[in-house]
Residue frames as qw, qx, qy, qz and C-alpha x, y, z in Angstrom:
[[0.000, 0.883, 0.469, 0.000, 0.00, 0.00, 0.00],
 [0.126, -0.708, 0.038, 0.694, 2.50, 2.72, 0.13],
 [0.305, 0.112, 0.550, 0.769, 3.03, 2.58, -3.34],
 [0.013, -0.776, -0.538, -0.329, -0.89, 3.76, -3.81],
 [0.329, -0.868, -0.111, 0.356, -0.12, 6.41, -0.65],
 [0.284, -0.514, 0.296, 0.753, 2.68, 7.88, -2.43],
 [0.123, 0.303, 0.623, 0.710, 0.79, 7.85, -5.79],
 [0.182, -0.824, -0.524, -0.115, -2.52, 9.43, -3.79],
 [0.531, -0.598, -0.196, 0.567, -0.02, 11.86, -2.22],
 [0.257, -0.194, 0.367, 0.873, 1.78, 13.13, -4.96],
 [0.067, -0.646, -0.562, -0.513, -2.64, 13.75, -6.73],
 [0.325, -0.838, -0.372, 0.231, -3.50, 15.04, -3.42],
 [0.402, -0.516, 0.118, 0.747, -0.41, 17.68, -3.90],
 [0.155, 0.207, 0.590, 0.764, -0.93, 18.42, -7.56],
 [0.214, -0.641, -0.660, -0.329, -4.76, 19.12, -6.85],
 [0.490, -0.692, -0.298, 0.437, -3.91, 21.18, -3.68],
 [0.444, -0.395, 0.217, 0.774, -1.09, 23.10, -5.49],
 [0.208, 0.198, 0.381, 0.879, -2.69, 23.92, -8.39],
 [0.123, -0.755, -0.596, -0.245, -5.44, 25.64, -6.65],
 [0.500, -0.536, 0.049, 0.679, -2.60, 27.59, -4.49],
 [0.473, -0.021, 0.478, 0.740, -1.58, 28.14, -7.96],
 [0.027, 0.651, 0.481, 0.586, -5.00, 29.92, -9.57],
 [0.389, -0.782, -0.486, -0.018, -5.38, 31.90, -6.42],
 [0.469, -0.783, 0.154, 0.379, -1.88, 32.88, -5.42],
 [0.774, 0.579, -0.044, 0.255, 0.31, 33.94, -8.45],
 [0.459, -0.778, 0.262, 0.339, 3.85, 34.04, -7.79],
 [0.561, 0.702, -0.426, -0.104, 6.86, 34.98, -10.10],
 [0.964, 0.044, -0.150, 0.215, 9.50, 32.74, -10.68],
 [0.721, -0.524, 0.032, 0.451, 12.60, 32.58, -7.81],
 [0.659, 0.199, 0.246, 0.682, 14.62, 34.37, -10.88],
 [0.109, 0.720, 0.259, 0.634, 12.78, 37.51, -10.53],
 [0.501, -0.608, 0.078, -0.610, 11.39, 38.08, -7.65],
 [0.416, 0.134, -0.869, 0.232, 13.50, 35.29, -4.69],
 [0.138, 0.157, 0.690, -0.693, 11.58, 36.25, -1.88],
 [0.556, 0.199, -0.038, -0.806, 8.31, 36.67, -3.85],
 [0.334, 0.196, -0.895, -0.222, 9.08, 33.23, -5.41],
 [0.290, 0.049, -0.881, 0.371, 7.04, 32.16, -2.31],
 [0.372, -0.552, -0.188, -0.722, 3.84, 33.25, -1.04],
 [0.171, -0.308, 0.696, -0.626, 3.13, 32.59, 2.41],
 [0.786, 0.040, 0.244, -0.566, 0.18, 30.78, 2.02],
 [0.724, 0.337, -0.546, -0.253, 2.15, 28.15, 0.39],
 [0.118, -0.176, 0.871, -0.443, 3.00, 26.72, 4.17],
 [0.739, -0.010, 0.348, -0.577, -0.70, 25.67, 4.05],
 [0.618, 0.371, -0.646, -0.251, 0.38, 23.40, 1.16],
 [0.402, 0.345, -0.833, 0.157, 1.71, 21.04, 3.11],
 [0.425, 0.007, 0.585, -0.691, -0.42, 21.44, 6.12],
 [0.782, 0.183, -0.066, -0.592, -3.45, 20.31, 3.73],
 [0.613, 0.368, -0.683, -0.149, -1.10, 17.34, 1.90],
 [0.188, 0.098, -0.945, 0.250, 0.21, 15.77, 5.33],
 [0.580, 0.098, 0.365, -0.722, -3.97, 16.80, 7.04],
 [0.752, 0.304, -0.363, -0.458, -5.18, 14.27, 4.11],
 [0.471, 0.445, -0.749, 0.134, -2.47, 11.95, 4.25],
 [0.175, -0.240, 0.738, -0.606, -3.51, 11.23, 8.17],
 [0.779, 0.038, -0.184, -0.598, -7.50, 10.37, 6.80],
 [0.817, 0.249, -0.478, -0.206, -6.48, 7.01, 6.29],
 [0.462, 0.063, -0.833, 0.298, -4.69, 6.06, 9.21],
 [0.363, -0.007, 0.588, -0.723, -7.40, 7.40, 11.57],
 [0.696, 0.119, -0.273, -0.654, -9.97, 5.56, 9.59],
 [0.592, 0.359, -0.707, 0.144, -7.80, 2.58, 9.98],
 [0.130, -0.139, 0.731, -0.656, -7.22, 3.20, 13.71],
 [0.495, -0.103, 0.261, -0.823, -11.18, 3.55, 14.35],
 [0.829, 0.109, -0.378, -0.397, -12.09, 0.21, 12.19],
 [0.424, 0.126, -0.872, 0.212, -9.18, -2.17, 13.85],
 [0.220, -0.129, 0.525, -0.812, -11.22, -0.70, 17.34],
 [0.738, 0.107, 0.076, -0.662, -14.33, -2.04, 16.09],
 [0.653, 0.285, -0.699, -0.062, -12.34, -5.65, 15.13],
 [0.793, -0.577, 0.115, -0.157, -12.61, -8.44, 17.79],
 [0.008, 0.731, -0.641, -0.235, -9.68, -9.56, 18.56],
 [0.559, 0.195, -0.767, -0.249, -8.35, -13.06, 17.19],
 [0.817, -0.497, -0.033, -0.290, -10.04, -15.91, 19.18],
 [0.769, 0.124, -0.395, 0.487, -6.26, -17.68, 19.58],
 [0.070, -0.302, 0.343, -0.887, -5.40, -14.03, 21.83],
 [0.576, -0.452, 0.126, -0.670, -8.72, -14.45, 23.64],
 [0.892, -0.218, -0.265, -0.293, -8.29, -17.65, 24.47],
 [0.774, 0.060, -0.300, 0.554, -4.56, -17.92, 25.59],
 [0.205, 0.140, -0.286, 0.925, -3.60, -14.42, 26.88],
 [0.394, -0.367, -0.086, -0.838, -7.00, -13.28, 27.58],
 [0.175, 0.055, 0.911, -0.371, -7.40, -16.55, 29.56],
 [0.630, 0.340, 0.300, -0.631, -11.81, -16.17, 27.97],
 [0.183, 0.011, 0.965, 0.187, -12.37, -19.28, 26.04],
 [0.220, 0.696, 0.515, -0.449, -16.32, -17.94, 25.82],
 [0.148, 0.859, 0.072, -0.484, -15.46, -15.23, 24.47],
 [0.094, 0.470, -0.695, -0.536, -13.31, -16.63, 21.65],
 [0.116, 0.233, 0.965, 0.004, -15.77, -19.33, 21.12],
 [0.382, 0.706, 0.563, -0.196, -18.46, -16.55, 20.18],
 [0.060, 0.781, -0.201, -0.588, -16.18, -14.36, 17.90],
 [0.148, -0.181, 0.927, 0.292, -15.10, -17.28, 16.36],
 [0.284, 0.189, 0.854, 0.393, -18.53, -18.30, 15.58],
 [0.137, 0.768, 0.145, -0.609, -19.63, -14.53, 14.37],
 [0.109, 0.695, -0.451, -0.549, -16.88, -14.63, 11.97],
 [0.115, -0.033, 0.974, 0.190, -17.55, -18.54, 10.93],
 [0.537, 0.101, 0.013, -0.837, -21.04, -17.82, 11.31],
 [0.704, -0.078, -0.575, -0.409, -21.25, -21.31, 12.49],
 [0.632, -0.719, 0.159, -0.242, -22.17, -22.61, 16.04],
 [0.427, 0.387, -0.746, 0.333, -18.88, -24.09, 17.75],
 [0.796, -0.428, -0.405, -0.139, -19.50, -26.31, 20.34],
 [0.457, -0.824, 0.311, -0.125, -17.61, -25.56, 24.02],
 [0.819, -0.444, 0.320, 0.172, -15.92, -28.67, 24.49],
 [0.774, 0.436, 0.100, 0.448, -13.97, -28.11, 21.12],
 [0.024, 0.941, -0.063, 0.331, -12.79, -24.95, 22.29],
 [0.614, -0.659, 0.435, -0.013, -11.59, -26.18, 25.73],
 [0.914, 0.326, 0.236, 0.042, -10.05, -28.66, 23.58],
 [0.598, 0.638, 0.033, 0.484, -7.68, -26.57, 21.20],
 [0.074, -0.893, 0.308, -0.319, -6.85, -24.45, 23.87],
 [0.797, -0.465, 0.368, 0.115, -5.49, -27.20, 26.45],
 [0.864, -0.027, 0.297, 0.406, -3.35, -28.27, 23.28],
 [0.340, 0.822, -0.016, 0.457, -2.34, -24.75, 21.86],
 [0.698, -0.682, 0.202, -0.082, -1.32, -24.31, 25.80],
 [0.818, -0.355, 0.386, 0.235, 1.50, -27.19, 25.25],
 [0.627, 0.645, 0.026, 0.436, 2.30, -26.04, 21.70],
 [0.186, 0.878, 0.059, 0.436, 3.31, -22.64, 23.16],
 [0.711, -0.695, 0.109, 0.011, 5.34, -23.90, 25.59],
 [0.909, 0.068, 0.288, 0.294, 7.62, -25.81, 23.35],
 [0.427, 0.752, 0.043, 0.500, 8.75, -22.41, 21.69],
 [0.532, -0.401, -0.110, 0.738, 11.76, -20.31, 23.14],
 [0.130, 0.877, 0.096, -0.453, 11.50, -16.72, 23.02],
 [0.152, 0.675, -0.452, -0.563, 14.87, -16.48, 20.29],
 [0.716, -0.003, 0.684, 0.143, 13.65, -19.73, 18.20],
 [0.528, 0.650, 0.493, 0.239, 12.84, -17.94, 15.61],
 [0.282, -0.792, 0.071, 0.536, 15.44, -15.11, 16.13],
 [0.254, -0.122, 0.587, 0.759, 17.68, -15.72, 13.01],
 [0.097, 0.572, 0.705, 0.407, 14.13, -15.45, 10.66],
 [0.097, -0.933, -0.250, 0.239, 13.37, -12.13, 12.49],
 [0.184, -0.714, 0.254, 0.626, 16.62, -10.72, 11.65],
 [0.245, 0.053, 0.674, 0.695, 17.10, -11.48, 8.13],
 [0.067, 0.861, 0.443, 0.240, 12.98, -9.95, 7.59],
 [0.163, -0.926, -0.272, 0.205, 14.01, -7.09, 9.12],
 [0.624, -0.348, 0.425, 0.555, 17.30, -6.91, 7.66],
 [0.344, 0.230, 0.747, 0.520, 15.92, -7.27, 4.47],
 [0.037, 0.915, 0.369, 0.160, 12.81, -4.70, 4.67],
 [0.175, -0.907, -0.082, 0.374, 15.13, -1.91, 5.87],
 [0.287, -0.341, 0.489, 0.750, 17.29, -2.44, 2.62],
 [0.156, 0.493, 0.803, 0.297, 14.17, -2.14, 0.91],
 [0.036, -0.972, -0.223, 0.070, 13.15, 0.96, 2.59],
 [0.348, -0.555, 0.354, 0.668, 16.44, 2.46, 2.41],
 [0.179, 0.212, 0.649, 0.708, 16.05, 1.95, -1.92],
 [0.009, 0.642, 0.734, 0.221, 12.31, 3.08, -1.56],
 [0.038, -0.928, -0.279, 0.243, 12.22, 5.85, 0.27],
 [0.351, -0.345, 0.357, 0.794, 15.81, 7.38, -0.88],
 [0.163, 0.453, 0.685, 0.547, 13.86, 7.68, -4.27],
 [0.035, -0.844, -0.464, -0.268, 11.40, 9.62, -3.03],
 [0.291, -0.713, -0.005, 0.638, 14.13, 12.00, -0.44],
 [0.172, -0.579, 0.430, 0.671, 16.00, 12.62, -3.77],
 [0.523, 0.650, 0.545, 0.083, 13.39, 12.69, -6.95],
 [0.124, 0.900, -0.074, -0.411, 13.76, 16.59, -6.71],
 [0.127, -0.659, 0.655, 0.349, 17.86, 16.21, -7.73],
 [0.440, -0.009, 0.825, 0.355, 17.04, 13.00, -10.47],
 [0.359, 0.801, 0.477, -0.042, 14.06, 14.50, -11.97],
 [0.040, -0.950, 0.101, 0.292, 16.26, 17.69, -12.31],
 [0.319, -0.396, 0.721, 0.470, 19.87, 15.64, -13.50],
 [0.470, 0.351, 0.697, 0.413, 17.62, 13.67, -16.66],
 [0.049, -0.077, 0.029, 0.995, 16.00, 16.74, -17.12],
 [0.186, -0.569, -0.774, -0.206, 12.20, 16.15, -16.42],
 [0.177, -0.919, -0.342, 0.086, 11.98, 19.29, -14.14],
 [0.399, 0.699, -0.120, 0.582, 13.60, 22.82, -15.44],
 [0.410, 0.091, -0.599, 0.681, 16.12, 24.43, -12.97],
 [0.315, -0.691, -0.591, 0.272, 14.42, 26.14, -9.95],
 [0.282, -0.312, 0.041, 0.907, 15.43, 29.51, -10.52],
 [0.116, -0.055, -0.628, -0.768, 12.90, 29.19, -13.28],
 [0.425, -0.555, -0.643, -0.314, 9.90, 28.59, -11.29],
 [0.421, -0.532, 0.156, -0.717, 8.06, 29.82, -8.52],
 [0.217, -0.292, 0.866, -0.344, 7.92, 27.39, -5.32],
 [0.572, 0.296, 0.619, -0.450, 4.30, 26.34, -6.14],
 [0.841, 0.387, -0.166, -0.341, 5.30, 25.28, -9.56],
 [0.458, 0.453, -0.764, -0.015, 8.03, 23.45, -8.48],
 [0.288, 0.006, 0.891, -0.352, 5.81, 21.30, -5.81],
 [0.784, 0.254, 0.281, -0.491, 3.37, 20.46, -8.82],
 [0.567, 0.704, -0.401, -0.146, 5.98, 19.53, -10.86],
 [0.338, 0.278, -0.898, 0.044, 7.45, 17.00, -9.01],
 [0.640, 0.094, 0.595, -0.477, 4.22, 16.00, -7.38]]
């Protein structure tokens, strides 16, 4: 999903900016450096990162409304019951008790059998591996401005005005 968040980010900025743009004309950084800027272009970002948040409070409010898994209610939560009716909300078929007590007495001895670092070496190599993944992914996006700018997809900045050069590499 970030890919879509950085592709909804970079509309949400274009659509933001170029109404900045029909409202607030500014010259370009060559004429006029301090004009180059309007002051209202700090809202820019306010608006982009206000948007950008939508989605993880939406997010927040729905997991709240999620029971939790019946394996958690039934081990840590110590409520067998209570995973035994969430379980058959989401199965939307009746589960009898004694199967419950059942799976739990023998999930119980499973979850003994596991040492906290058994699965240490597989934790480090994921995590190893996603943070040279974010290190390629995001770098891209720290330094678009300066590639977009070396092939020559966005003209030099001196030539624009701040609020065409944040639609332009939105």
């Amino acid at each position: 999903m970030q890919g879509f968040g950085i592709l909804s980010g970079g509309l949400v900025g274009m659509a933001d900016t170029a109404i900045f743009r029909a409202t607030h004309h500014a010259p370009a950084y060559s004429v006029n450096p301090i004009g180059s800027t309007p002051p209202e272009a700090d809202y820019i970002w306010r608006i982009i990162l206000m948007v950008g948040s939508l989605p993880a409070a939406v997010t927040y409010y729905w997991r709240m409304k999620m029971p939790e898994t019946a394996r958690y209610t039934a081990l840590v939560a110590k409520n067998s019951e209570k995973a035994r009716q969430d379980m058959s909300k989401v199965l939307n078929i009746d589960i009898p008790v004694e199967k419950v007590e059942q799976n739990v007495q023998k999930n119980k001895n499973i979850s003994k059998s596991f040492g906290l670092f058994t699965h240490g070496l597989h934790l480090l190599g994921t995590a190893s591996t996603w943070f040279f993944v974010d290190i390629a992914y995001y770098s891209q996006n720290l330094f678009q401005k300066e590639v977009f700018s070396a092939v020559g997809w966005l003209p030099p900045a001196k030539s624009m005005s701040a609020l065409d050069e944040i639609f332009k590499i939105s």
